[in-house]
C-alpha positions in Angstrom: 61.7 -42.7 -134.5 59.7 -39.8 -134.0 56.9 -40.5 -131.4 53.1 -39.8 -131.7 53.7 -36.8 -129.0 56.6 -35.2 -131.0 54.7 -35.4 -134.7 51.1 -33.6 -133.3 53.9 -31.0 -131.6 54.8 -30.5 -135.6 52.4 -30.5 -136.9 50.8 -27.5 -134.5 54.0 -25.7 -135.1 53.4 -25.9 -138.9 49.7 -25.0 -138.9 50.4 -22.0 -136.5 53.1 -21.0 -139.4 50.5 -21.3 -142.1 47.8 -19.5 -140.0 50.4 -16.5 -139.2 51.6 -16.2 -142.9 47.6 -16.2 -144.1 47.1 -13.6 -141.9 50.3 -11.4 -142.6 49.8 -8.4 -144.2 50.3 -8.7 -148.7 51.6 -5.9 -150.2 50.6 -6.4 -153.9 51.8 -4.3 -157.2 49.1 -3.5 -159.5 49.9 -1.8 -162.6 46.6 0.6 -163.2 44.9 1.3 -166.3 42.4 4.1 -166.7 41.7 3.0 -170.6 38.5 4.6 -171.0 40.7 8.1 -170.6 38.3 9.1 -167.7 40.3 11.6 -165.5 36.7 12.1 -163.3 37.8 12.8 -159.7 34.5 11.3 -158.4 35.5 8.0 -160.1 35.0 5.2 -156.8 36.4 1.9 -158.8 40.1 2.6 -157.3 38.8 3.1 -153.5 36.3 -0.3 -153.7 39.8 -2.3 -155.2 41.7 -0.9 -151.6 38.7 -1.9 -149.8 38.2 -5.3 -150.6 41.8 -5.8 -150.6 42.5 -4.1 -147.1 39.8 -6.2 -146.0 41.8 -9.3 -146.6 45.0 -8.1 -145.2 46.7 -7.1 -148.1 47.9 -3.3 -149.1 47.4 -2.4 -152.9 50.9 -0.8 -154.1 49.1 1.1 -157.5 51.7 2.0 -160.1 50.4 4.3 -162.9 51.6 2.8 -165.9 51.2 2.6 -170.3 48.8 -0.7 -170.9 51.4 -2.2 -173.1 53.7 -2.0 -170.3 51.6 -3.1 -167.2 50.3 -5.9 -169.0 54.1 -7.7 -170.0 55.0 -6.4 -166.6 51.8 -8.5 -164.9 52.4 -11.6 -167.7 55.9 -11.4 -166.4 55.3 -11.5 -162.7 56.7 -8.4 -162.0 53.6 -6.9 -161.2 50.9 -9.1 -158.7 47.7 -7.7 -160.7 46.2 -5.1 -163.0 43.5 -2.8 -162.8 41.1 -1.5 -165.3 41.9 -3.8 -168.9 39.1 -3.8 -170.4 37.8 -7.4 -171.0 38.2 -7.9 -174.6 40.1 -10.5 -176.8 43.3 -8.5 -176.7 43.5 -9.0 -173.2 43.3 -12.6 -172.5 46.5 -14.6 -171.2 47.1 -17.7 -169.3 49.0 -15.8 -167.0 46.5 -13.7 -165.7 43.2 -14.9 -163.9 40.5 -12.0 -164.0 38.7 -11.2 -160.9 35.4 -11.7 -162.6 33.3 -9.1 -160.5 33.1 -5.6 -163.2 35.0 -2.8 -162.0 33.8 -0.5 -164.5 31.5 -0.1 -167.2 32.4 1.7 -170.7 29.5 2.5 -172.9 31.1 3.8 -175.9 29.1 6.2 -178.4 30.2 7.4 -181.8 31.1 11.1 -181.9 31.1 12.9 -185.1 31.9 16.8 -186.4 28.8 18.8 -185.0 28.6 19.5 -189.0 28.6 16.3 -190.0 25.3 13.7 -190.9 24.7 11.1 -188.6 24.4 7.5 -189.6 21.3 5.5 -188.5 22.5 2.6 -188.3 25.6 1.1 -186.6 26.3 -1.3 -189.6 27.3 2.0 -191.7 30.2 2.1 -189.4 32.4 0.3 -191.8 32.5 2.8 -194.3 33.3 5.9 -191.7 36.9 5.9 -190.7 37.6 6.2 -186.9 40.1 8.2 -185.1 41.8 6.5 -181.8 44.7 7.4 -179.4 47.8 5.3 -179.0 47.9 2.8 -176.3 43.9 2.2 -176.1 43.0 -0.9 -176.5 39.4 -0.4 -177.1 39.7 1.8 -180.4 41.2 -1.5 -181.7 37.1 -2.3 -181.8 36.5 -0.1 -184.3 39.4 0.2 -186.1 38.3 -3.8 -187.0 35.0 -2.4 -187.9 36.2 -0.1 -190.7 36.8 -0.9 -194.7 37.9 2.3 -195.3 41.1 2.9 -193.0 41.8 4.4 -189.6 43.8 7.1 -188.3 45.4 7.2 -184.6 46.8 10.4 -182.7 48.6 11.0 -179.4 45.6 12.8 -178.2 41.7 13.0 -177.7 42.2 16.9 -178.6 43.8 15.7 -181.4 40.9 13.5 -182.4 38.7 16.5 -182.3 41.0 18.2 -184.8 40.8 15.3 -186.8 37.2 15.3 -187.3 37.2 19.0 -187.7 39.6 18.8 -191.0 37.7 15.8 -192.3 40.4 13.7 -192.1 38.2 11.1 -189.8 34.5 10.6 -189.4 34.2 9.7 -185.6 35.7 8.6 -182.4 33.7 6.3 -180.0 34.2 7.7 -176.4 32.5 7.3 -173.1 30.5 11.2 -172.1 32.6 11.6 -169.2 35.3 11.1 -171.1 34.7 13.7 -173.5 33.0 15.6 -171.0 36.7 15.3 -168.2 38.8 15.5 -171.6 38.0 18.1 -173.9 37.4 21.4 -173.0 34.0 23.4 -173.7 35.1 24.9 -177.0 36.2 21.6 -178.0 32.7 19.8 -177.1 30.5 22.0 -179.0 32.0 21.3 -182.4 31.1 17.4 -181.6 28.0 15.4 -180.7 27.1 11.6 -180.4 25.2 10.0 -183.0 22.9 6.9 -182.6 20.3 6.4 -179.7 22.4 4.2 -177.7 26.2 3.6 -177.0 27.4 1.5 -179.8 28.8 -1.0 -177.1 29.4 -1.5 -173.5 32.4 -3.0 -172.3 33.2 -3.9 -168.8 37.1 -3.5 -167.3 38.0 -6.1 -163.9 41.4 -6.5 -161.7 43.2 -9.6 -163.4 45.6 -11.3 -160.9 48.6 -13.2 -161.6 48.2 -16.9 -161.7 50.9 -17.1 -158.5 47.9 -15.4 -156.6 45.7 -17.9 -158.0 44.2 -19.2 -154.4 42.9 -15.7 -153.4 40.8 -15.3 -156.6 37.5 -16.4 -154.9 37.9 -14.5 -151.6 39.2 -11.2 -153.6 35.4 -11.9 -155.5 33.6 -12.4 -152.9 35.1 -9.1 -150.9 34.9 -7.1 -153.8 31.3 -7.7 -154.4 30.3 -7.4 -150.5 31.9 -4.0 -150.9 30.4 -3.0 -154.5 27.0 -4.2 -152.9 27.4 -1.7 -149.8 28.0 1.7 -152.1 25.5 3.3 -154.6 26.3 2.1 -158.1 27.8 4.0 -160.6 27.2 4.3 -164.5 28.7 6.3 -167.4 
């Protein structure tokens, strides 16, 4: 029979084995998404993610990867998190547990042929048909929207071409996007109609649900960090 003595000795041993695996260094896979197509060098989201994670001993491993891809790679478990979905209905799975502090904000206008009328109201937007790029989740938004069809491409210089034949009436597109993306010849044959984006969607880091006892701490160090740097908005 074990005695008092030897039971306390065991259960040091096992809380000193609990305190040295919390405080181990993580290395975590994380399958990023850039899906707003932003390829601005200045952009800080990635940096705070290493931050906040560094700050609770774990190393971020980011994989560059399609958003089709990452995401059955994350719902899998191959992957530990993902980086930059855009929270929208496409996205949810019981698999995943977002990280509910924004990483980034989208605010989506509607760009149109430089030659073409504006509408004046965002309603109108179901009879326009919308040009997307493969892979983005968001176009999906307006794609929904339209009663007249939709049309995607493999590339945002490709929707411009689109719009310049008249074979679409708009993309919707954040301006550094189109401003990162398309070169100078390309952005004067397009400008933004309506006063204000048409909607603003906000992207977060999703975790796997095996990670599901760090979600709290990873939102509380990612906002200490956000809170400590200037903000930034598109």
């Amino acid at each position: 029979m074990i005695s008092v003595k030897q039971y306390l000795s065991l259960a040091n041993l096992a809380l000193l084995f609990f305190s040295c695996s919390l405080n181990a260094a993580a290395t975590f896979k994380v399958g990023s998404i850039d899906l707003d197509m932003d390829n601005s060098e200045e952009e800080p989201w990635l940096d705070y993610l290493h931050e906040a994670a560094a700050n609770l001993d774990i190393t971020l491993q980011v994989i560059e990867l399609p958003e089709a891809r990452a995401h059955h790679l994350a719902i899998m478990g191959e992957l530990d998190a993902e980086a930059f979905p855009y929270d929208i209905p496409s996205r949810e799975s019981p698999q995943m547990i977002k990280v509910n502090v924004p990483i980034e904000t989208a605010k989506l206008w509607v760009w149109v042929h430089i030659n073409q009328q504006c509408i004046s109201d965002p309603a109108q937007l179901k009879n326009l048909q919308p040009v997307g790029t493969h892979g983005i989740p968001y176009f999906d938004i307006f794609y929904q929207l339209s009663e007249v069809g939709y049309s995607k491409v493999p590339s945002t210089e490709l929707m411009v071409e689109m719009l310049s034949r008249g074979r679409a009436d708009y993309f919707a597109a954040t301006h550094d996007a189109v401003h990162f993306l398309l070169s100078e010849e390309q952005r004067l044959l397009i400008k933004h109609c309506l006063d204000a984006p048409y909607i603003e969607i906000q992207s977060h880091l999703y975790l796997h649900k095996k990670h599901q006892a760090i979600v709290s701490l990873f939102e509380q160090e990612l906002n200490r960090v956000i809170s400590l740097h200037p903000e930034h908005d598109d």
